[in-house]
C-alpha positions as CSV (number, residue, x, y, z in Angstrom):
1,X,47.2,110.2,-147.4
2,X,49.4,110.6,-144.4
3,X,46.5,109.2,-142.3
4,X,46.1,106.3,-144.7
5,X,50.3,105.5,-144.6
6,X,49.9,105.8,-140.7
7,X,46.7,103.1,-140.3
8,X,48.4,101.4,-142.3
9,X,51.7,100.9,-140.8
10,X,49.3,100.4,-137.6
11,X,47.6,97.4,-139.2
12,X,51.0,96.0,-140.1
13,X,51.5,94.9,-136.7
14,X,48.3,93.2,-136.4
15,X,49.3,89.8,-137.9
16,X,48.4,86.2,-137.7
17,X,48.6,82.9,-139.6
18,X,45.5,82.5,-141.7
19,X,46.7,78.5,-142.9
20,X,47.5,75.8,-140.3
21,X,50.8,74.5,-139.6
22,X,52.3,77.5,-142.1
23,X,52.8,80.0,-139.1
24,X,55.2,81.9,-140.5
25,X,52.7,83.4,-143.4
26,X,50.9,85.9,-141.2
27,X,47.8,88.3,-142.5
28,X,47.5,92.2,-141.7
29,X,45.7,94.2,-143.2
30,X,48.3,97.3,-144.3
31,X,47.4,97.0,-147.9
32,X,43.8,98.1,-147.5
33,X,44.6,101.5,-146.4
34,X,46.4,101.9,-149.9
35,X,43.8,100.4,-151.9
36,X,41.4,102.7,-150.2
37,X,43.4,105.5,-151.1
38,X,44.2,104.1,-154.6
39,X,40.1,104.4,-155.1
40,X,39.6,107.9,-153.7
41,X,43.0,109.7,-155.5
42,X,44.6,107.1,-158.0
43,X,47.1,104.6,-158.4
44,X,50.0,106.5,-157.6
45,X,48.3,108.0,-154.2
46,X,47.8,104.3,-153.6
47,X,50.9,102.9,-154.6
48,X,52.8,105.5,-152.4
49,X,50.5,105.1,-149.4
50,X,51.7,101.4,-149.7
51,X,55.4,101.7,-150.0
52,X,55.5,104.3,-147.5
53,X,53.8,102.0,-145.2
54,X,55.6,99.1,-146.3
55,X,59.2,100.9,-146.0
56,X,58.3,102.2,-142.5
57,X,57.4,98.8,-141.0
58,X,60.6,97.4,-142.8
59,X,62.4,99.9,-140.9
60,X,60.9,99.6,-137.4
61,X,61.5,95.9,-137.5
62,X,64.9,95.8,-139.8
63,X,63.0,93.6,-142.2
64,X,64.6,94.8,-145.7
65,X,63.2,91.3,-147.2
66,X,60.3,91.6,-145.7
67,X,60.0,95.0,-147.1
68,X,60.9,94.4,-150.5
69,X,58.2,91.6,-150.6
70,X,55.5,94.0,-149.2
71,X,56.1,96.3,-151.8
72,X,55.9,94.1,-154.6
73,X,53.2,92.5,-153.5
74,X,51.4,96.1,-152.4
75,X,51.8,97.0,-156.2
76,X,50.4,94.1,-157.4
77,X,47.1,94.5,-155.2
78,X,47.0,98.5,-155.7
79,X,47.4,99.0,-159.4
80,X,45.1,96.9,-161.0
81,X,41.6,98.2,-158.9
82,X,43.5,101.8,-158.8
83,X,43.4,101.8,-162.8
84,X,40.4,100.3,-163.4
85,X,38.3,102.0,-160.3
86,X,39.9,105.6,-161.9
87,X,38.4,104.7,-166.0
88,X,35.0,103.6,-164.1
89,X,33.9,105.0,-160.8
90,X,31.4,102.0,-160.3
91,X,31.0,99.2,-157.4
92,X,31.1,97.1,-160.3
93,X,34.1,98.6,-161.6
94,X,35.6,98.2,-158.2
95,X,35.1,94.6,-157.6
96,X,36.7,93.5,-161.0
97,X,39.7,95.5,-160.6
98,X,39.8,93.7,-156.7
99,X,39.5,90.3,-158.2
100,X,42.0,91.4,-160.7
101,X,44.6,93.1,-157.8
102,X,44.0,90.0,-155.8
103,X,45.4,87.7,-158.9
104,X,48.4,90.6,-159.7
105,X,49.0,90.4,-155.8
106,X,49.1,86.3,-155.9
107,X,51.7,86.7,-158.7
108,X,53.5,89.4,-157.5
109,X,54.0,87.3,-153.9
110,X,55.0,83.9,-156.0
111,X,57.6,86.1,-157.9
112,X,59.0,87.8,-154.9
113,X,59.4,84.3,-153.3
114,X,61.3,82.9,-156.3
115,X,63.8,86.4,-156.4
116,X,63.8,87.3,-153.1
117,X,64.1,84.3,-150.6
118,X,66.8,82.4,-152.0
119,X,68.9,85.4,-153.1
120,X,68.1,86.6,-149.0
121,X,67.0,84.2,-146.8
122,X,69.0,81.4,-148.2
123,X,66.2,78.9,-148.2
124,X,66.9,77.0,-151.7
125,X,65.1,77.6,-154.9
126,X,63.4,74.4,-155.2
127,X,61.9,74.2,-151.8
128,X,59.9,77.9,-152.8
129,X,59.0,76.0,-155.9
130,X,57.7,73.3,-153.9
131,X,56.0,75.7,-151.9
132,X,54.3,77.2,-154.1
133,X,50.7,75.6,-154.6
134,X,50.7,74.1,-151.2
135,X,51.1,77.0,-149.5
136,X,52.1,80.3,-151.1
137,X,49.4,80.3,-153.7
138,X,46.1,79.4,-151.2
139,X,47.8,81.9,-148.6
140,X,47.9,84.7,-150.7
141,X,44.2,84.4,-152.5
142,X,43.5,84.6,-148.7
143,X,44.9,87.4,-147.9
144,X,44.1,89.4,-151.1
145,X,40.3,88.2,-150.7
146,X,40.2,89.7,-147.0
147,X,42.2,92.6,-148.1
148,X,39.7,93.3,-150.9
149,X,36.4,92.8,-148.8
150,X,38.1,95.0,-146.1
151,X,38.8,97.8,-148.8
152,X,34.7,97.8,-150.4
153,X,33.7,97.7,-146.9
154,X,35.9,100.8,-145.2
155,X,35.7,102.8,-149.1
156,X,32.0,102.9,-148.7
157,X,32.2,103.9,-145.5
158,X,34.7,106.6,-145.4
159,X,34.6,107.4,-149.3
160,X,32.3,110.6,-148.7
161,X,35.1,112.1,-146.4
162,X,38.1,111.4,-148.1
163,X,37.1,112.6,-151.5
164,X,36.0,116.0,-152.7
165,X,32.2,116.8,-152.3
166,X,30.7,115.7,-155.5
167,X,27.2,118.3,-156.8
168,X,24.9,118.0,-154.4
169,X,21.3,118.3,-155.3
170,X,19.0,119.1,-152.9
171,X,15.4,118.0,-153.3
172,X,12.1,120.0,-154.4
């Protein structure tokens, strides 16, 4: 888990816009490393990996608002796929709670804009309203879509080192 916090404040760092003309909505990809830990231990492994990460990067570059949004938003993307991944170990299992975490994460980011950049940033409540299908909305289907192909590809891939040896049967 500590390896999965520090990728992940690693990958925090490695932004950029994904919409034109809306520069200051960057992608990184700090939330996978939490969803992939969210599949192999649970939600709560997840969840932590994420708000460790998220509370770190806040720190290093005193961004409490920026924080606070990663971490609502980090829930929202973690628990959904965490709970459902944990009642159904399947790939099928995983890619509906993704699709799910990716609309919770959606929400989570419109809610955190409403609460948290007027009461912090100043900017006024009915400009985040009218940002909100424009730009919020298609930025952050984006980012959870990338987020969750990035997690079924690197889970696959590292799932069998990260997670206890299952029964091994050895053919006849």
């Amino acid at each position: 888990m500590a390896l999965m916090c520090a990728i992940g404040v690693l990958l925090s760092f490695i932004e950029f816009p994904l919409l034109p003309g809306v520069t200051w909505l960057k992608y990184d990809a700090s939330a996978m490393p939490a969803m992939v830990c969210g599949f192999a231990f649970g939600p709560a492994a997840g969840l932590s990996v994420g708000v460790v990460g998220a509370v770190i990067h806040g720190i290093l570059m005193a961004d409490f608002t920026g924080a606070l949004m990663n971490i609502l938003v980090v829930a929202g993307f973690v628990l959904p796929a965490a709970l459902v991944y944990r009642r159904s170990r399947t790939f099928r299992s995983g890619v509906v709670g993704l699709v799910l975490s990716v609309i919770a994460a959606t929400l989570m980011a419109i809610l955190g804009n409403l609460l948290v950049t007027p009461a912090w940033l100043g900017v006024p409540l009915d400009a985040v309203v009218a940002m909100i299908l424009p730009i919020l909305t298609p930025f952050n289907l984006a980012k959870g879509a990338l987020n969750a192909v990035l997690t079924l590809v690197v889970y696959k891939s590292v799932s069998n080192l990260i997670t206890p040896k299952k029964k091994q049967v050895k053919g006849r």
